[in-house]
One Martini backbone bead per residue (centre of mass of N, CA, C, O) as a GRO file, in nm:
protein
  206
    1UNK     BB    1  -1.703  -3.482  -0.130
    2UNK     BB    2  -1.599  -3.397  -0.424
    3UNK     BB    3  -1.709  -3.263  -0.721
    4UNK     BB    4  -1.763  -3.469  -1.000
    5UNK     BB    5  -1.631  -3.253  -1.260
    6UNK     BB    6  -1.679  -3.146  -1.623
    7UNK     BB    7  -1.486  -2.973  -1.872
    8UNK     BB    8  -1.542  -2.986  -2.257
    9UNK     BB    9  -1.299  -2.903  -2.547
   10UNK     BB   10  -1.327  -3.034  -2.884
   11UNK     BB   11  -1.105  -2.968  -3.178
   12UNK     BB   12  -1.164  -3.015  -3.529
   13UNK     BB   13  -1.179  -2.976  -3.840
   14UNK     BB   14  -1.491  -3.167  -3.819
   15UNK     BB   15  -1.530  -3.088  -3.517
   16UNK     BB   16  -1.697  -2.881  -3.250
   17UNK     BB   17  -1.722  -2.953  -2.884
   18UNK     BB   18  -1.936  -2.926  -2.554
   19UNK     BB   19  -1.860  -3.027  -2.251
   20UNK     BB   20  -2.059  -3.131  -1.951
   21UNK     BB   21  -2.044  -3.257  -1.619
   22UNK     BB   22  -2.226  -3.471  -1.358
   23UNK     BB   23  -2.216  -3.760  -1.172
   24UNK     BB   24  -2.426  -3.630  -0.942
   25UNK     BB   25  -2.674  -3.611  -1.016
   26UNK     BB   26  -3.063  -3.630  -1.172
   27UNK     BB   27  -3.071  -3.675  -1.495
   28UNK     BB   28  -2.969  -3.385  -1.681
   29UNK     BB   29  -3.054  -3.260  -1.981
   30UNK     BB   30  -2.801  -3.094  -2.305
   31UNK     BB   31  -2.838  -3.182  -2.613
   32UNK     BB   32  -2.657  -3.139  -2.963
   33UNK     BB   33  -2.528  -3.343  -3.223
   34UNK     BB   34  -2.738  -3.379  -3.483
   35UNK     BB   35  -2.828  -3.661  -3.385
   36UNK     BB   36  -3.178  -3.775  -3.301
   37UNK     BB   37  -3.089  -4.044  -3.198
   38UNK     BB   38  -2.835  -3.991  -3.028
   39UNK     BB   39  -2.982  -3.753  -2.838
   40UNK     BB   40  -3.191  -3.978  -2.715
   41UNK     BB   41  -2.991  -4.191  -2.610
   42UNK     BB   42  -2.824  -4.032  -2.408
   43UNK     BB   43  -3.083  -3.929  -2.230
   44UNK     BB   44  -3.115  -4.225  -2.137
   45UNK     BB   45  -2.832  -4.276  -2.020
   46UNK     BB   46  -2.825  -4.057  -1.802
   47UNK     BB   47  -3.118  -4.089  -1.673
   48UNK     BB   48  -3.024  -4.372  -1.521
   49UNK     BB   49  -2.692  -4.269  -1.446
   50UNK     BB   50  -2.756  -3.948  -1.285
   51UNK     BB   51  -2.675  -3.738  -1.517
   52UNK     BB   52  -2.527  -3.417  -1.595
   53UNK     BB   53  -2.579  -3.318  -1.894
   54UNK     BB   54  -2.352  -3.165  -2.151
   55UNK     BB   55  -2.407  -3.130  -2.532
   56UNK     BB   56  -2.214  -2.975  -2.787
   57UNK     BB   57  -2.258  -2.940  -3.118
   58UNK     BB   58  -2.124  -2.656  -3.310
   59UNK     BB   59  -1.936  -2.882  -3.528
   60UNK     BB   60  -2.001  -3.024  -3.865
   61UNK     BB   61  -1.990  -3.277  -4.132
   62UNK     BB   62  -2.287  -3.396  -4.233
   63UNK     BB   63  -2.264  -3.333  -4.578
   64UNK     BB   64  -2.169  -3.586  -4.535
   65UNK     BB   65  -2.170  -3.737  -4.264
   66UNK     BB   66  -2.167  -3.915  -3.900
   67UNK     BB   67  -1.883  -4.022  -3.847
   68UNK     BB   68  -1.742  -3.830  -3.702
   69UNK     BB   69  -1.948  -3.694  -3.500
   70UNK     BB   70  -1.988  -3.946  -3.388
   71UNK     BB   71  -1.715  -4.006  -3.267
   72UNK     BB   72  -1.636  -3.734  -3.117
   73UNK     BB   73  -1.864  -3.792  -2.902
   74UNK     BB   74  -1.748  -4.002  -2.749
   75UNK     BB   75  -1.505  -3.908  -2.697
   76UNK     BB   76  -1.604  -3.651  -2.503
   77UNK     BB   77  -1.707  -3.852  -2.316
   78UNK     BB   78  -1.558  -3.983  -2.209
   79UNK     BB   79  -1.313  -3.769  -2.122
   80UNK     BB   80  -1.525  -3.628  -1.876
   81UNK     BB   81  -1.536  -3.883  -1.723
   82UNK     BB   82  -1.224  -3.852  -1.660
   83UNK     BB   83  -1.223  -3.598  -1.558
   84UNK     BB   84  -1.416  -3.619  -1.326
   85UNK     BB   85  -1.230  -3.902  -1.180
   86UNK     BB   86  -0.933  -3.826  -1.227
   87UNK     BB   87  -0.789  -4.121  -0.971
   88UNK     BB   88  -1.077  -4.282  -0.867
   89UNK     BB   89  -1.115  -4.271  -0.590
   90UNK     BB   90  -1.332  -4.523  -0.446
   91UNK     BB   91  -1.428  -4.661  -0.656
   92UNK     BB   92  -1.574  -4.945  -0.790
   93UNK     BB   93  -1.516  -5.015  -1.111
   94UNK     BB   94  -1.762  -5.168  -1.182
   95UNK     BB   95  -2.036  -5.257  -1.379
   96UNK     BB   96  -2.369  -5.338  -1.415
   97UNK     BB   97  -2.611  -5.370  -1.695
   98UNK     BB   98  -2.992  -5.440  -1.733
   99UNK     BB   99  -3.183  -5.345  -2.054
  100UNK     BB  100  -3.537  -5.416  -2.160
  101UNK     BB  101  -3.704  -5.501  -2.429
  102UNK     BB  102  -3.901  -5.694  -2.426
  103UNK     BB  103  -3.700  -5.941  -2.583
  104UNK     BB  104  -3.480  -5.766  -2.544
  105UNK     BB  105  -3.126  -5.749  -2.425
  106UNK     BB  106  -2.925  -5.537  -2.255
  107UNK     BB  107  -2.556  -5.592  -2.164
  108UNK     BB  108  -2.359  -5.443  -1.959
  109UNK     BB  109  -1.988  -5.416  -1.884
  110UNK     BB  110  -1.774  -5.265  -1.654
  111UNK     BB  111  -1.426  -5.111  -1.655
  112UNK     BB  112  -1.204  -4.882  -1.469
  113UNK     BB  113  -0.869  -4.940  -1.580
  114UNK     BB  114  -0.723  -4.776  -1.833
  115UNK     BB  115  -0.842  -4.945  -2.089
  116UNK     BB  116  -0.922  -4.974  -2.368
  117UNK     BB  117  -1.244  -5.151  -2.464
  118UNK     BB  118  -1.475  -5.289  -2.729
  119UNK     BB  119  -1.771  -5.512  -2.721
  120UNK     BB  120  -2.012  -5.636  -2.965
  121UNK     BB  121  -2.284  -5.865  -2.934
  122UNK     BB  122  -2.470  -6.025  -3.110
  123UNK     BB  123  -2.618  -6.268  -2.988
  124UNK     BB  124  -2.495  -6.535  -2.896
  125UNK     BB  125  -2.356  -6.615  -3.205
  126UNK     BB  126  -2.393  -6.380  -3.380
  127UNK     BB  127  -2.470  -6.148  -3.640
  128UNK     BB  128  -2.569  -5.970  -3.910
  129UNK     BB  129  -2.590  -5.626  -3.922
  130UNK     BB  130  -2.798  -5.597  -4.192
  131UNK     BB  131  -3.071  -5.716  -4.025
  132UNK     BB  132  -3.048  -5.458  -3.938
  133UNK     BB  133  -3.159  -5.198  -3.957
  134UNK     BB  134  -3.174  -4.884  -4.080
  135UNK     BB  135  -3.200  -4.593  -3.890
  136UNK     BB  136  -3.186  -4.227  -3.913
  137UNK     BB  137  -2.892  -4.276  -4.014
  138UNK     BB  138  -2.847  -4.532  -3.844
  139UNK     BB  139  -2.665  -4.801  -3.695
  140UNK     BB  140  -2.441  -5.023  -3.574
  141UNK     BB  141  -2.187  -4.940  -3.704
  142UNK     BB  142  -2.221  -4.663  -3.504
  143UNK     BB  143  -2.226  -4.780  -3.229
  144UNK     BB  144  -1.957  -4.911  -3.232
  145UNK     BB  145  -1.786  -4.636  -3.294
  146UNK     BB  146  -1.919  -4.472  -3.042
  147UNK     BB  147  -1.817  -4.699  -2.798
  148UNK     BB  148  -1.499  -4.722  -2.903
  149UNK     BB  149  -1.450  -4.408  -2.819
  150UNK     BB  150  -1.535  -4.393  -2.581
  151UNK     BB  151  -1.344  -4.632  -2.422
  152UNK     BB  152  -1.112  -4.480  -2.462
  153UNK     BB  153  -1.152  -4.211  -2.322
  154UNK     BB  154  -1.230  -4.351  -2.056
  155UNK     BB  155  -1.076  -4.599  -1.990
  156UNK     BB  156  -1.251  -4.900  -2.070
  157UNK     BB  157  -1.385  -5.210  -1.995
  158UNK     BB  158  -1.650  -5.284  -2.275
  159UNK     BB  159  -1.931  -5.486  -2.265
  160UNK     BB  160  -2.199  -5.571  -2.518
  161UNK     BB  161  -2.514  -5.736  -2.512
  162UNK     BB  162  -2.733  -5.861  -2.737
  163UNK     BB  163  -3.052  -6.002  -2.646
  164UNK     BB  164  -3.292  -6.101  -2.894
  165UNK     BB  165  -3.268  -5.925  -3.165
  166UNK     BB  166  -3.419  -5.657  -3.356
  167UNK     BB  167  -3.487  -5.527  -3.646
  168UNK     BB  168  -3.485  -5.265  -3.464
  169UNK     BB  169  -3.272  -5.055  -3.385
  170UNK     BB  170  -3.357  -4.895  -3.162
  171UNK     BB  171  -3.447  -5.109  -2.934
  172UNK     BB  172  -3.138  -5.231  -2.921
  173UNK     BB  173  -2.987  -4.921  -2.832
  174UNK     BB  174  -3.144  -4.864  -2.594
  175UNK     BB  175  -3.079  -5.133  -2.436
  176UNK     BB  176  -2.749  -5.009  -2.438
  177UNK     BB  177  -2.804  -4.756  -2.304
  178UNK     BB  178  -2.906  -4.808  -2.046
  179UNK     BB  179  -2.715  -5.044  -1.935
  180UNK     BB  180  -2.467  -4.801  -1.935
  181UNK     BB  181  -2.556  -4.627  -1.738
  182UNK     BB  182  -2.605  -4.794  -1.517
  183UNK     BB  183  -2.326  -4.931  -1.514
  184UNK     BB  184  -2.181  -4.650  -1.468
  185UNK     BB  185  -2.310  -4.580  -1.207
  186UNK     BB  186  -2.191  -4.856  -1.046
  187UNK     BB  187  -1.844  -4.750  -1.126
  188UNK     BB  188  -1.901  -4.465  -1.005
  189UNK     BB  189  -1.926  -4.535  -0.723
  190UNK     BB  190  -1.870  -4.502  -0.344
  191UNK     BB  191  -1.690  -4.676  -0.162
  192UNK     BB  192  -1.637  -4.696   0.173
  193UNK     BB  193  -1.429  -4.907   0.193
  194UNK     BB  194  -1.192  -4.746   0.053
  195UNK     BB  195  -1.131  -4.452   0.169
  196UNK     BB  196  -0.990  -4.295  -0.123
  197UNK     BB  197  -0.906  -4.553  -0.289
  198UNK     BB  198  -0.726  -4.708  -0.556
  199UNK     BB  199  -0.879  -4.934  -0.743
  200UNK     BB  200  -0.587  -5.096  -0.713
  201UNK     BB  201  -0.252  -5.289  -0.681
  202UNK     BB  202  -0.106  -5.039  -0.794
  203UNK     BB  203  -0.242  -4.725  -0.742
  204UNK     BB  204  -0.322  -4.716  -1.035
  205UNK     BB  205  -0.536  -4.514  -1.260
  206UNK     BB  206  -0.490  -4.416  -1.612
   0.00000   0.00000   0.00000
């Protein structure tokens, strides 16, 4: 098997960003988005995905807020990732990952489709996301603009539940990191049974 790796580099007026993954890694990172909890939250992504990565946002405009780079950074995790997977020939393609923390439960699935879509609930029937504390400068509604750049960039159906959500932001969308790293972990793993075959009955993932 070819190594599945790549670099990618995106500048736009508001940020300079570069990275470089190996998906078949062993979950070393090397971070720096310039947002603290969000640089905690990738290595926790990262390290249960068994991703080696690199990150590095070099030009950011934090000193207005954190919402251009924080979606940026989302939008270019995707596309490493959709680099790295090609034609994405022989993946399992599909992928559930399940990260508890005390009562709250993170629980992602996703699908590498080629169509961009992310869906994130929060509670059996949704809560009011102001209900969740914001820290370190970081949101649920920012968690959502993450994830929903990330699904585009990777071409990718993520569905995310946090069950029995907690007040601590923190707690939430850890287990919704980890999850995430798990469920994807699980849809790039090689399928022996496809032998290079791109798993779609029309024979491409765009």
């Amino acid at each position: 098997m070819n190594e599945r790796k790549a670099e990618i580099e995106r500048k736009s007026n508001e940020t300079e960003i570069a990275a470089s993954l190996n998906i078949d890694g062993t979950g070393k990172t090397k971070i720096k988005t310039h947002i603290g909890i969000l640089d905690h939250m990738l290595e926790l992504f990262a390290f249960h995905g068994h991703f080696d990565l690199i990150l590095d946002v070099q030009k950011a405009d934090l000193q207005i807020d954190i919402h251009h780079t924080n979606e940026d950074v989302g939008i270019v995790l995707g596309k490493v990732f959709k680099n790295a997977l090609e034609e994405k020939q022989g993946i399992r393609r599909f992928g559930v990952g399940f990260a508890p923390m005390e009562s709250t439960l993170g629980r992602t699935v996703i699908d590498i489709s080629g169509r961009g879509y992310f869906k994130l609930q929060v509670g059996q029937h949704g809560i009011v996301w102001p209900t969740i504390l914001e820290q370190e400068n970081y949101s649920m509604k920012h968690l959502d603009h993450f994830l929903e750049s990330f699904a585009h960039g990777l071409g990718a159906t993520i569905n995310v539940m946090i069950e029995n959500p907690d007040e601590d932001l923190h707690t939430n969308i850890e287990t919704v990191f980890k999850s995430l790293g798990l469920a994807l972990d699980q849809a790039t793993q090689i399928d022996p049974r496809r032998k290079g075959k791109i798993p779609s009955t029309k024979g491409i993932i765009d």
